[in-house]
C-alpha positions as CSV (number, residue, x, y, z in Angstrom):
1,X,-31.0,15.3,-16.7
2,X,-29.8,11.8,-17.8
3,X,-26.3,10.7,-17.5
4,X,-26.0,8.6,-20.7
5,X,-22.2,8.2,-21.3
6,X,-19.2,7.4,-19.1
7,X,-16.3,8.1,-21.1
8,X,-11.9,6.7,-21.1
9,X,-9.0,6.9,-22.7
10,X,-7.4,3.7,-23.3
11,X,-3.7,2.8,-24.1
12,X,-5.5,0.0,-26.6
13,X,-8.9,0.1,-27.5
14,X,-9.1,-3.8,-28.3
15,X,-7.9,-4.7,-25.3
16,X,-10.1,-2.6,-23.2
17,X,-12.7,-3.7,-24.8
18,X,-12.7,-7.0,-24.6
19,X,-11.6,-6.6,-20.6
20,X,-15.0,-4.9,-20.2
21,X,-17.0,-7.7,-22.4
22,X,-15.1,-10.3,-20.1
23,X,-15.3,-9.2,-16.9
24,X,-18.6,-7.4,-16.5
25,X,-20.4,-8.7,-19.9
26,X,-20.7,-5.4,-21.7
27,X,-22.0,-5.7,-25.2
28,X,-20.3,-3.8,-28.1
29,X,-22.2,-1.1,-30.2
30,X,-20.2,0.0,-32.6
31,X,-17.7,2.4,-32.9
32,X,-16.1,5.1,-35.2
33,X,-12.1,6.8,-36.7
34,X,-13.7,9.6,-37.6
35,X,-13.4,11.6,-34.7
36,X,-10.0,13.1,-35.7
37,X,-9.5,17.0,-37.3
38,X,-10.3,20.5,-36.6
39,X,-13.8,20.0,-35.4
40,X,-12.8,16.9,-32.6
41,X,-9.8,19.1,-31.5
42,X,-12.6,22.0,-30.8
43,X,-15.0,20.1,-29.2
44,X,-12.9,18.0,-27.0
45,X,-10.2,20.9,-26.0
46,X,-7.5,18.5,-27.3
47,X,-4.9,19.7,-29.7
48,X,-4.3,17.7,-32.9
49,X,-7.4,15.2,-31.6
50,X,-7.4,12.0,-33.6
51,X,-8.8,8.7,-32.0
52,X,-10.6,5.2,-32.3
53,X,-13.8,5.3,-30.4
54,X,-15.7,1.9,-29.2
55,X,-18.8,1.8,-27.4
56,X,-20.2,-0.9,-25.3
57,X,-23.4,-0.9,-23.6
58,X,-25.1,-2.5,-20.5
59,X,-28.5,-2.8,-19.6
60,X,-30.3,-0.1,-19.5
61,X,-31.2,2.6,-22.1
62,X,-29.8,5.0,-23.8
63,X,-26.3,4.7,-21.6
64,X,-22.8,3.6,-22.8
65,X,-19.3,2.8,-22.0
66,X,-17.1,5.2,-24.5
67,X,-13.6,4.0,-25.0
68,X,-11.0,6.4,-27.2
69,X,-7.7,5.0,-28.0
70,X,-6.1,8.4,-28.7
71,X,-3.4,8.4,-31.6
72,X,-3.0,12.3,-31.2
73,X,-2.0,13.8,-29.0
74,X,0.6,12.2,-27.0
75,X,-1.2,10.5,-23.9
76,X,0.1,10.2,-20.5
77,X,-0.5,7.0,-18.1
78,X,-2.1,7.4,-14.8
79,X,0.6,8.9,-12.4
80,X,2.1,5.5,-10.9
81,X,1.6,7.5,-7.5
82,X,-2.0,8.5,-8.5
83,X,-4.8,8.2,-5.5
84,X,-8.5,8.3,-5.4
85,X,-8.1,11.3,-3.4
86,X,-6.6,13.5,-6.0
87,X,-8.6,15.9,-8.0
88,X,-10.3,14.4,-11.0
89,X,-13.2,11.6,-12.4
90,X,-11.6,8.6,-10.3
91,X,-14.2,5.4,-10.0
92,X,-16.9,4.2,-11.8
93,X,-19.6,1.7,-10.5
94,X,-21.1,-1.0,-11.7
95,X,-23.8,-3.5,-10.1
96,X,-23.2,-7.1,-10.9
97,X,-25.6,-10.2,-10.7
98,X,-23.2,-12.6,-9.1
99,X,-19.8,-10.7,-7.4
100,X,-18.4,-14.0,-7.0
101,X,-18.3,-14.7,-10.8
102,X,-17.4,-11.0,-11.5
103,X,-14.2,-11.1,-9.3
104,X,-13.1,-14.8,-10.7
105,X,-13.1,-13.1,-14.0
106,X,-10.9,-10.1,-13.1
107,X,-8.6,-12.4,-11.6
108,X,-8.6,-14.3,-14.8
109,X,-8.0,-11.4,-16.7
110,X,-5.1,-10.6,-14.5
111,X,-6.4,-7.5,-12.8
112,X,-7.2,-9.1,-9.5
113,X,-9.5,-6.7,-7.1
114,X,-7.4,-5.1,-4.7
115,X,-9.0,-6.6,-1.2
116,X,-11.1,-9.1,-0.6
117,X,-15.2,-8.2,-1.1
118,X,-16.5,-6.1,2.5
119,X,-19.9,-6.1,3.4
120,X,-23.2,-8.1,4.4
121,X,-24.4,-10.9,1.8
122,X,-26.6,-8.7,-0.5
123,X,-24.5,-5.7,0.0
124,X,-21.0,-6.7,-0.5
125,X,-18.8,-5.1,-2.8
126,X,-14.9,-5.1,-4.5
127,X,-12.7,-2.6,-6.0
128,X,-10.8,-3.8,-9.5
129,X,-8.4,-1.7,-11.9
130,X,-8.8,-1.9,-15.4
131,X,-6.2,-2.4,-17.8
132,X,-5.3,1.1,-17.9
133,X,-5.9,1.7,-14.0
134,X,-9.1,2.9,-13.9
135,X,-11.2,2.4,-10.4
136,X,-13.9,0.0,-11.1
137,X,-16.0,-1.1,-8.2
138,X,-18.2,-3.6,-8.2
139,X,-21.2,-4.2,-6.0
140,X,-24.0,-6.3,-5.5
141,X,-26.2,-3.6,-4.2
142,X,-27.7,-2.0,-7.2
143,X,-29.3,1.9,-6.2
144,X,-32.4,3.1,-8.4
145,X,-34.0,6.2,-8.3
146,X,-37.8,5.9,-8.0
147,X,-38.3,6.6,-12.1
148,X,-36.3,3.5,-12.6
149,X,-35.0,4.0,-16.4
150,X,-36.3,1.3,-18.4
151,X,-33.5,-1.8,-19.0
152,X,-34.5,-3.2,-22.0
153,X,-31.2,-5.9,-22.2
154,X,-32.0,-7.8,-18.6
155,X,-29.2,-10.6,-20.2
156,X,-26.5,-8.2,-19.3
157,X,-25.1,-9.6,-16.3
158,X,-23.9,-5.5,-15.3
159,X,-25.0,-2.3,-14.7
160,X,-23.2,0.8,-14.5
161,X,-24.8,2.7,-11.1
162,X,-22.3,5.8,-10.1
163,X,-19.3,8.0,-11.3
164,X,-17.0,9.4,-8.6
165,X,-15.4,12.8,-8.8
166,X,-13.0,13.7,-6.4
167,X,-13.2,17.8,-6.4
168,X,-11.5,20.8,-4.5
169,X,-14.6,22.6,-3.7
170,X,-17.9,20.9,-2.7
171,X,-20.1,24.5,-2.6
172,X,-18.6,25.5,-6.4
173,X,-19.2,21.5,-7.4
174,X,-22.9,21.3,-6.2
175,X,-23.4,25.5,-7.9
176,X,-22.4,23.6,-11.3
177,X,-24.1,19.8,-11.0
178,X,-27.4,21.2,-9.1
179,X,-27.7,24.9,-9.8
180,X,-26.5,24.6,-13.6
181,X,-27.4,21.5,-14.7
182,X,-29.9,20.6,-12.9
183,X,-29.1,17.2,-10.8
184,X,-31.2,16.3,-7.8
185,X,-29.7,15.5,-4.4
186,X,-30.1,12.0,-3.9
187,X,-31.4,12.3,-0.5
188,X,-30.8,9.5,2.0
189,X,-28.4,7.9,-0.3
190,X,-25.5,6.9,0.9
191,X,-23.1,5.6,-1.8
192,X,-19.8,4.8,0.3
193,X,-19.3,5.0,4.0
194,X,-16.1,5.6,6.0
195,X,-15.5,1.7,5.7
196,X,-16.0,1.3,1.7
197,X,-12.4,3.7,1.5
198,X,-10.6,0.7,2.4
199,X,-11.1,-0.6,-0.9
200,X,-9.1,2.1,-3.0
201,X,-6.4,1.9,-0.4
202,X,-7.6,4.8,1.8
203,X,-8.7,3.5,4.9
204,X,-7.8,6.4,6.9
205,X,-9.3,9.0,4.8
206,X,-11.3,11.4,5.8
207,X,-14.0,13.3,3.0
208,X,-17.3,14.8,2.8
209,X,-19.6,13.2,-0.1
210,X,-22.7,14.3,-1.7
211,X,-24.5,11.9,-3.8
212,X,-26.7,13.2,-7.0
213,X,-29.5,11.9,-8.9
214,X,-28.9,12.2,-12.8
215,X,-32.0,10.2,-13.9
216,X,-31.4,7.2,-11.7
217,X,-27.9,7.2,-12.6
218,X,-25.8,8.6,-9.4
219,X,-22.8,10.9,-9.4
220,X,-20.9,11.3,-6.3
221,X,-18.7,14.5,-5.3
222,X,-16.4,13.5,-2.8
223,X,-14.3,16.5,-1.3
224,X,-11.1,14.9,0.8
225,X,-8.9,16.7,3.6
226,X,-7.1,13.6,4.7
227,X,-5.5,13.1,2.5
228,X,-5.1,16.4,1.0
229,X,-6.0,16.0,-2.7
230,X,-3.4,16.4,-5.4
231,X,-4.2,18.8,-8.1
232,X,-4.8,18.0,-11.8
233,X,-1.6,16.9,-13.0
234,X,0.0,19.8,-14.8
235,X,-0.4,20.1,-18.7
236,X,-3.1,17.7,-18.1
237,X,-5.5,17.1,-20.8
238,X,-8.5,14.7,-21.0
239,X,-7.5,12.7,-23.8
240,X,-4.7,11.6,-20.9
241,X,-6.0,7.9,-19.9
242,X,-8.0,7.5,-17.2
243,X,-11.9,8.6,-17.0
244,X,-12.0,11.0,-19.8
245,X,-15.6,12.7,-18.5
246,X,-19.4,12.0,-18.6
247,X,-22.1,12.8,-20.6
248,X,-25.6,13.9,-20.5
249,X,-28.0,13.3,-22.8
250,X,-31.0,14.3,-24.5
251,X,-33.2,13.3,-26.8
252,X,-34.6,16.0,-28.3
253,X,-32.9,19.6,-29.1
254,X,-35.0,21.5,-26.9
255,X,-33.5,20.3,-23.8
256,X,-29.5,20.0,-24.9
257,X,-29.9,23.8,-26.4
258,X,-31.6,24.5,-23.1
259,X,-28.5,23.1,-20.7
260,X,-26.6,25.1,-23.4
261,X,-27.9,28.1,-22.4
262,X,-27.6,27.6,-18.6
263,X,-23.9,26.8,-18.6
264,X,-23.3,29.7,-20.5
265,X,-25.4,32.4,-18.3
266,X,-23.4,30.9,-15.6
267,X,-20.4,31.4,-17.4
268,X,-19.5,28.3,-18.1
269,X,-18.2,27.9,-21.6
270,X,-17.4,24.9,-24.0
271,X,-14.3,24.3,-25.7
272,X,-16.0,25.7,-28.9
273,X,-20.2,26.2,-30.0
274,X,-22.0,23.6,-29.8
275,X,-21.6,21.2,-32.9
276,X,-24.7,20.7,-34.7
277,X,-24.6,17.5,-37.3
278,X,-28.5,16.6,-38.1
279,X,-29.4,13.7,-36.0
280,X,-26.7,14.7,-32.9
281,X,-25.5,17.6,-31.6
282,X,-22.7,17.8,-29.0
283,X,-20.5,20.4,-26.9
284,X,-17.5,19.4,-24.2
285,X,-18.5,22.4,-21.1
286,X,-16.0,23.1,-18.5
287,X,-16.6,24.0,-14.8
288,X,-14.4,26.2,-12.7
289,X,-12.6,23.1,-11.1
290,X,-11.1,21.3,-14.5
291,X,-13.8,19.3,-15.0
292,X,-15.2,18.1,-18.9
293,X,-18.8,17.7,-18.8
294,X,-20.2,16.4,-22.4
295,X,-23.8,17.5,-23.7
296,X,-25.0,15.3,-26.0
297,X,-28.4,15.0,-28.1
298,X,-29.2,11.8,-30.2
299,X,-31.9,11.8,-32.3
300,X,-34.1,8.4,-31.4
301,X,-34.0,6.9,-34.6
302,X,-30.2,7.5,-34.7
303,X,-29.5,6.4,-31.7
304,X,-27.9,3.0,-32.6
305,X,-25.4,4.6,-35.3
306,X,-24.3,6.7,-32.0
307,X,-23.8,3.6,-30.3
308,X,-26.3,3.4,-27.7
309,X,-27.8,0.0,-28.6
310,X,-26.2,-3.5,-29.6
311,X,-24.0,-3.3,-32.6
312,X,-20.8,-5.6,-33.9
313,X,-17.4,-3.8,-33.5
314,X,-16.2,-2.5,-36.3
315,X,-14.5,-4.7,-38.7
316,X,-12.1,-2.3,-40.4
317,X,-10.5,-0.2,-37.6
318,X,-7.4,0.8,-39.4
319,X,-5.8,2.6,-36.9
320,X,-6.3,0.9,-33.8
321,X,-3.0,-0.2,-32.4
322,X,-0.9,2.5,-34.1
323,X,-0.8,5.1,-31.5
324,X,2.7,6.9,-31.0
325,X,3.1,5.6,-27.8
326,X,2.9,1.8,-29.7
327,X,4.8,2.7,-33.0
328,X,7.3,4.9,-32.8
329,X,7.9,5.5,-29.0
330,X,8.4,1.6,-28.6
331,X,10.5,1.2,-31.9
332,X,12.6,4.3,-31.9
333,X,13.5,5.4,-28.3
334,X,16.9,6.2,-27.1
335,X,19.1,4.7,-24.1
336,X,20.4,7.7,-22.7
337,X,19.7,11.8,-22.9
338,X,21.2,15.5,-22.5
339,X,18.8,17.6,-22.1
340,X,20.2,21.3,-21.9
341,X,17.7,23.4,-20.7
342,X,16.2,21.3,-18.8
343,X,14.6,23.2,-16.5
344,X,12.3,25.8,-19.1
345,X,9.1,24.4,-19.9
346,X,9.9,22.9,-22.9
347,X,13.0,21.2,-21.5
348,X,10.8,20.3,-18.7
349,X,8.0,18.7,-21.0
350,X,10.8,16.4,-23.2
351,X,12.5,15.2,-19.8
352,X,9.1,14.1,-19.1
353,X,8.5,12.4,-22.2
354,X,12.0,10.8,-22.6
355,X,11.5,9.6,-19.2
356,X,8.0,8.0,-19.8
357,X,10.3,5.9,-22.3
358,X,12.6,4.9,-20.2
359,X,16.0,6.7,-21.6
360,X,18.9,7.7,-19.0
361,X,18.4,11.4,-18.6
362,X,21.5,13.9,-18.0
363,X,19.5,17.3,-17.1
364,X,21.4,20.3,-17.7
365,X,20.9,24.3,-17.2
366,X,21.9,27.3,-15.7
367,X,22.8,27.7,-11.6
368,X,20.2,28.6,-10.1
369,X,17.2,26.8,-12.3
370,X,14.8,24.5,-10.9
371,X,16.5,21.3,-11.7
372,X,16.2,20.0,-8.7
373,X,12.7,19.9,-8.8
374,X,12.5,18.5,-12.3
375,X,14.7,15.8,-11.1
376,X,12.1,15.5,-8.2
377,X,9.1,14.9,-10.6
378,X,10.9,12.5,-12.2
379,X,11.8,10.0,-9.2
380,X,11.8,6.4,-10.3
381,X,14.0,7.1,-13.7
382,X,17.3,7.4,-14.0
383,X,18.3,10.9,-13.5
384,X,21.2,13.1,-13.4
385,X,21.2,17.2,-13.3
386,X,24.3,19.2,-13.7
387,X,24.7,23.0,-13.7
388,X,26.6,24.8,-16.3
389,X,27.1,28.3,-17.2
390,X,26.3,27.8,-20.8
391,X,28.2,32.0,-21.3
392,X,31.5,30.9,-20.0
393,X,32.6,28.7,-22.7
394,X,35.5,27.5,-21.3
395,X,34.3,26.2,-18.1
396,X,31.8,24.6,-20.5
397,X,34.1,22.7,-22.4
398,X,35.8,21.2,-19.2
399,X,32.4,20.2,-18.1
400,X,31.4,18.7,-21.4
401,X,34.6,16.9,-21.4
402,X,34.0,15.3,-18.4
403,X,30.2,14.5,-18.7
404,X,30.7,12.5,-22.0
405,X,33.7,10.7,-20.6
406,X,31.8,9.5,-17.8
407,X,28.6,8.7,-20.1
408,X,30.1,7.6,-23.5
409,X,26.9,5.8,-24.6
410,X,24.6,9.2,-24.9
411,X,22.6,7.9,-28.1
412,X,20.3,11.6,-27.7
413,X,21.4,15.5,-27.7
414,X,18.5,17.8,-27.1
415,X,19.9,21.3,-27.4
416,X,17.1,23.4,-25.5
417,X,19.3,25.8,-23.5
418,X,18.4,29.7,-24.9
419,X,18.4,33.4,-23.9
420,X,16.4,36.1,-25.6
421,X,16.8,39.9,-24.3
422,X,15.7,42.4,-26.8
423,X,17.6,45.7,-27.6
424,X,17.3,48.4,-29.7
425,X,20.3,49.2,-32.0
426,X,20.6,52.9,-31.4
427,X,21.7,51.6,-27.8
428,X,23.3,48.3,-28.4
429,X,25.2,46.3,-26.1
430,X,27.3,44.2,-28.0
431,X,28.9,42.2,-24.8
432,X,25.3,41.5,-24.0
433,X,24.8,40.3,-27.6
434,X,28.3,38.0,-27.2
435,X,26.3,36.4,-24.7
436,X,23.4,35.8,-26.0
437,X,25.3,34.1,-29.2
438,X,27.3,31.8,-26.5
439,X,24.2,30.8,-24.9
440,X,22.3,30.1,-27.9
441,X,24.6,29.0,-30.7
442,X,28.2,28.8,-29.8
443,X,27.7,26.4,-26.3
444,X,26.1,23.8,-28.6
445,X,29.2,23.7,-30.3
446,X,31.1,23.5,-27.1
447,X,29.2,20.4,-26.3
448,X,29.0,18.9,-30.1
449,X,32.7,19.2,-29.8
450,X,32.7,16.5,-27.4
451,X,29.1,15.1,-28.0
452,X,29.7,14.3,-32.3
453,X,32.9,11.7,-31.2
454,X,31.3,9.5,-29.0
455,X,28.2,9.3,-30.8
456,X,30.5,8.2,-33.8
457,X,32.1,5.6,-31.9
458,X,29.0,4.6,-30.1
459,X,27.7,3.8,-33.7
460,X,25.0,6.9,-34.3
461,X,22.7,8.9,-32.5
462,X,20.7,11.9,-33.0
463,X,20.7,15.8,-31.9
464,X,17.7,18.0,-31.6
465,X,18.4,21.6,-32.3
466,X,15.9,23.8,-30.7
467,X,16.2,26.9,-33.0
468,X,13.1,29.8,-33.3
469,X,10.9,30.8,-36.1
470,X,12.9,34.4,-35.4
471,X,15.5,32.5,-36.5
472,X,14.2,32.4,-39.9
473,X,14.2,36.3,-40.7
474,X,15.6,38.7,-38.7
475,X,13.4,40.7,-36.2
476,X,13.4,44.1,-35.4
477,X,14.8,44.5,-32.1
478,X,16.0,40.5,-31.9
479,X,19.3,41.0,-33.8
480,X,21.0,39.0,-31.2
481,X,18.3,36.2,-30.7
482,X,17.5,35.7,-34.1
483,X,21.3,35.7,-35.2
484,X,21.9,33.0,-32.8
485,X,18.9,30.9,-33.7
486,X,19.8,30.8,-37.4
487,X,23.6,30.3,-36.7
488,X,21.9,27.1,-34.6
489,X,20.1,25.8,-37.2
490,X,22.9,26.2,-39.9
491,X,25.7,24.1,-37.1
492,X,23.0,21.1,-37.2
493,X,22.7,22.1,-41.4
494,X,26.7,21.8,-41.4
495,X,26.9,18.8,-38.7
496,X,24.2,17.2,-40.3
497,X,26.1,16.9,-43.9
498,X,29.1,15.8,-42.2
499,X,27.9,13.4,-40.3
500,X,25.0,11.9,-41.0
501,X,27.1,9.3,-42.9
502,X,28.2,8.7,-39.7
503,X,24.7,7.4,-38.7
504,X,24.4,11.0,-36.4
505,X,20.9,12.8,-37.4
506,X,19.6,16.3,-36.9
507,X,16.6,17.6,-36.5
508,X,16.2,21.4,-36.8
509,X,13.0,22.7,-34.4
510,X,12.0,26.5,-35.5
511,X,9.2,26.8,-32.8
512,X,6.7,30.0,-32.7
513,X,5.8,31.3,-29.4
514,X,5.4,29.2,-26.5
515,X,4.2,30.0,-23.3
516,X,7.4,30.2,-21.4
517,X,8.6,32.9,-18.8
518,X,11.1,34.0,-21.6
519,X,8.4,34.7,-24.4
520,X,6.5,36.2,-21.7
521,X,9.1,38.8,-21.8
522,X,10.1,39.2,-24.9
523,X,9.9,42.0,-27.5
524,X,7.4,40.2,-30.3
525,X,3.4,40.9,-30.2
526,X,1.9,37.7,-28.5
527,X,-0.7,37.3,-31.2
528,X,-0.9,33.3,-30.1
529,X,1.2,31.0,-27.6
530,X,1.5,27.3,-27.4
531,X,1.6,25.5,-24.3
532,X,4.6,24.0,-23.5
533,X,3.6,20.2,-23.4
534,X,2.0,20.8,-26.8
535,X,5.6,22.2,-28.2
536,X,7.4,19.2,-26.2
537,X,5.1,16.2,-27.6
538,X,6.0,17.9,-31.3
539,X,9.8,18.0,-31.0
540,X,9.7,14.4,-29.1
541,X,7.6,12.9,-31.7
542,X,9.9,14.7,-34.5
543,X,12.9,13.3,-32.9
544,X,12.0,9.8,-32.8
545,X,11.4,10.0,-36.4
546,X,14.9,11.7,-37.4
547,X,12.5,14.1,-39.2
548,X,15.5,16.9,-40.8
549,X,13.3,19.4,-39.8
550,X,10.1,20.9,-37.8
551,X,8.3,24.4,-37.5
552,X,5.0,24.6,-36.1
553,X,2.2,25.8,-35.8
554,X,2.4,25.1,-39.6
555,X,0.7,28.4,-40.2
556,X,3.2,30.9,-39.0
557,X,6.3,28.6,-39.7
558,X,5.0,29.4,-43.6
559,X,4.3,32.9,-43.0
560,X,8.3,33.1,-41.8
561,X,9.6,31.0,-44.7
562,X,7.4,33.0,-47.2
563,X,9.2,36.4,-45.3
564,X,12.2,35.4,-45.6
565,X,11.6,35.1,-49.4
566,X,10.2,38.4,-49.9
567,X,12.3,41.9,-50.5
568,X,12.7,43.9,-47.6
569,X,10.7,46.8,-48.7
570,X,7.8,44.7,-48.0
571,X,9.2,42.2,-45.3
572,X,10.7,45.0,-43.1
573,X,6.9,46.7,-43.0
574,X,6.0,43.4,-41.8
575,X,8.5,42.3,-39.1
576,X,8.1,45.8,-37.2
577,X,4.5,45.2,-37.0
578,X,5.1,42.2,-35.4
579,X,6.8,43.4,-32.6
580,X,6.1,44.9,-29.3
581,X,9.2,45.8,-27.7
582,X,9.4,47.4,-24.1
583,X,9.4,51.1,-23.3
584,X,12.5,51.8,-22.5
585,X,13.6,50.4,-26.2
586,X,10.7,51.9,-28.0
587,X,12.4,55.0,-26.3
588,X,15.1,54.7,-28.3
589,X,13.8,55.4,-31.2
């Protein structure tokens, strides 16, 4: 099994490149924009994939450096708290002819390594970030299996030698790398020793490492217990910068449809089937810990269109640059936040993202909620949570009152705050009903109230109005929630009118189902969900532009615009058979 491909997402592919062509003398090969659409976001396991891929390549055959400047989805940076120790990819090796030249050029390039070089002449080495973070060490020592894999570019002043993996389980780790795919134990090798953690900052540490042959290419499982290893970031996808995975490769089918076919009798599955294009074929397979492991097979006379020997970079790269995070979330940020809500998992997600951005965040939900964690997450921004009982109007309006006074520059209103209990009308509560109305419409004019005045006097701003796709047709058994929601999205309709001339925007959100506690127990059919980050990084990104209006997925958002169109004869037919309601209502009936 060959390790061919060591794989990052980069906040900016140009200048990631040329750090690597600087400071370790990488050659480019080439690169692509086509990886973007229905067939990336299957293989990869990334929603709404579109990217810029680079390659570069060092010495020896058939191996390259992938770089992907991601321009969907939204990315997240390293955690500024991140550690070697916590689960994920976290280094990558590289043997260098001359360290000293190696390390004058990172400090050139403004990434200085992080101590001074350890080691004997001959077997010294130093740990550098890249521009986006990523441990790269570099060594003078430079381990080779006995087969030796033929370097057919000896000009290349580097080598890449070894990917580290921090992991939770060594026993279920070595099942997958040795049992699966078929990795040798690289016996006698000894990568790093107890000294080399000093390097990453972890000089303490205490870990267990194992040390694999693919082809003479090492990978390293390293299992900590001092410190205790932090889990994969939650929401975390690998299109998140960082070390994105590593591939294998093969050269011809035989032996990819082969490692295919072992993953899967082991039960471990790819995001999708294997892609099959002609000269390449490619699938992204999972292992039980959270780890993306690419199989890749190049034909060899197509081997250089797939970037795996010298090519220019790509002259035309139209969309390098023009990433969210570089367009809009630079241009058309805010200064300061409510977030009502704040505590569900989609008001979680946007405090996060607003936060990335730097905007003043005033958190706001119900007693009781887990604000005070979200708050904790958040440590280093500028934070504020406040309880409110959104049903007690009054008590709101006091509240409202006094946050605005005390925060009169709010430029951002993200109305997020919702309730949805099903009932049957043959046993209908209408108090219950009242309340659900106050918590989902009416308290969002309780704080508009207040909000709409200073954001005229402030000059402008924006609300998001987080309404439902049930708030588009009325649902059997919803009567309350999808009232509410459409009595949402007609306030921003009305504000909007008013107001807008005021330089005050609205943007309407008609989500489907997202994986929340409260679609988990609601009355609807769960025919689909949508993670919560996913439904987040869609509203944020619709915000920033002022869009009027969003309802995603696009699929269903038709299917309720098209019912709300239709007579009831056949939209009432429809509606019940989307629903699922709980016993004690279907006993109602």
């Amino acid at each position: 099994m060959r390790l061919s491909q060591i794989a990052l997402s980069v906040s900016d592919v140009r200048r990631s490149q040329r750090w690597y062509r600087e400071v370790l003398g990488l050659e480019p090969s080439g690169g692509t924009s086509l990886f973007a659409g229905p067939l990336s976001s299957m293989v990869q396991g990334v929603p709404r994939s579109a990217s810029t891929c680079w390659w570069l390549v060092d010495r020896q055959e058939l191996f390259q450096v992938e770089l992907f400047e991601f321009r969907s989805p939204l990315v997240r940076a390293l955690p500024a708290d991140w550690r070697p120790s916590d689960i994920g990819y976290t280094t990558v090796s590289f043997a260098v002819d001359d360290l000293d030249t190696a390390l004058e050029r990172t400090r050139d390039s403004g990434t200085p390594p992080l101590t001074e070089p350890i080691g004997a002449a001959g077997d010294r080495r130093a740990c550098v970030r890249d521009r986006d973070g990523v441990l790269v060490e570099l060594m003078e020592e430079d381990p080779r299996e006995p087969s030796n894999r033929p370097r057919p570019r000896p000009e290349i002043p580097a080598v890449a030698r070894a990917v580290t993996l921090s992991v939770p389980d060594m026993e279920r780790s070595r099942r997958f790398f040795i049992d699966v795919l078929g990795l040798s134990v690289a016996a006698g090798v000894e990568l790093h020793r107890p000294e080399h953690e000093a390097l990453w900052g972890l000089g303490d540490a205490t870990s267990e490492r194992l040390c694999l042959w693919a082809d003479d290419f090492l990978v390293e499982l390293v299992s900590y217990s001092d410190p205790a290893p932090r889990p994969w970031p939650e929401g975390y996808r690998i299109s998140d910068l960082g070390l994105l995975n590593m591939a294998f490769g093969f050269r011809d089918r035989h032996g990819f449809d082969d490692a295919v076919r072992r993953c899967r009798e082991a039960g471990f599955e790819g995001n999708g089937p294997p892609l099959h294009l002609g000269a390449w074929s490619v699938i992204y397979v999972n292992d039980d810990q959270g780890f993306s492991v690419e199989l890749l097979h190049v034909q060899p006379w197509y081997e250089r269109q797939m970037g795996f020997r010298p090519r220019p970079t790509p002259r035309v790269a139209p969309f390098t640059g023009r990433t969210p995070a570089r367009t809009v979330r630079q241009s058309r940020g805010f200064g300061k936040a409510i977030i009502t809500g704040a505590a569900g998992g989609i008001g979680r997600e946007l405090a996060r993202l607003t936060a990335e951005d730097g905007t003043s965040l005033l958190l706001v939900d119900r007693p009781g909620s887990a604000l005070g964690d979200v708050a904790d997450e958040l440590s280093g921004t500028d934070v504020e949570t406040r309880e409110a009982d959104f049903s007690d109007l009054e008590t709101l309006d006091g509240a409202a009152a006094a946050l605005v006074a005390e925060h009169p520059d709010i430029d951002l209103v993200i109305a997020g705050a919702g309730l949805d209990r099903a009932q049957s009308m043959l046993e209908f509560d209408w108090r219950q009903a009242r309340e659900d109305f106050d918590v989902n419409a009416l308290s969002n004019l309780v704080l508009l109230s207040h909000v709409a005045p200073a954001l005229a006097e402030w000059g402008g701003g924006h609300v998001t109005a987080i309404a439902s796709l049930a708030g588009l047709v009325g649902m059997p058994y919803e009567a309350a929630y999808s009232g509410s929601k459409a009595a949402l999205a007609t306030f921003a309709q009305s504000a909007r009118a008013e107001l807008e001339p005021r330089g005050i925007t609205f943007t309407e959100v008609f989500p489907g189902f997202v994986d929340t506690p409260m679609f988990r127990a609601n009355a609807f059919k769960h025919t689909y969900s949508v993670a919560p980050r996913d439904a987040a990084e869609l509203i944020y990104v619709a915000t920033l532009k002022r869009r009027e209006r969003l309802g995603f997925p696009a699929v269903e958002y038709a299917r309720a615009r098209l019912a709300a169109m239709l007579p009831a004869r056949i939209r009432d037919p429809l509606t019940r058979s989307a629903m699922d309601p709980p016993r004690d209502i279907q006993s109602s009936r």
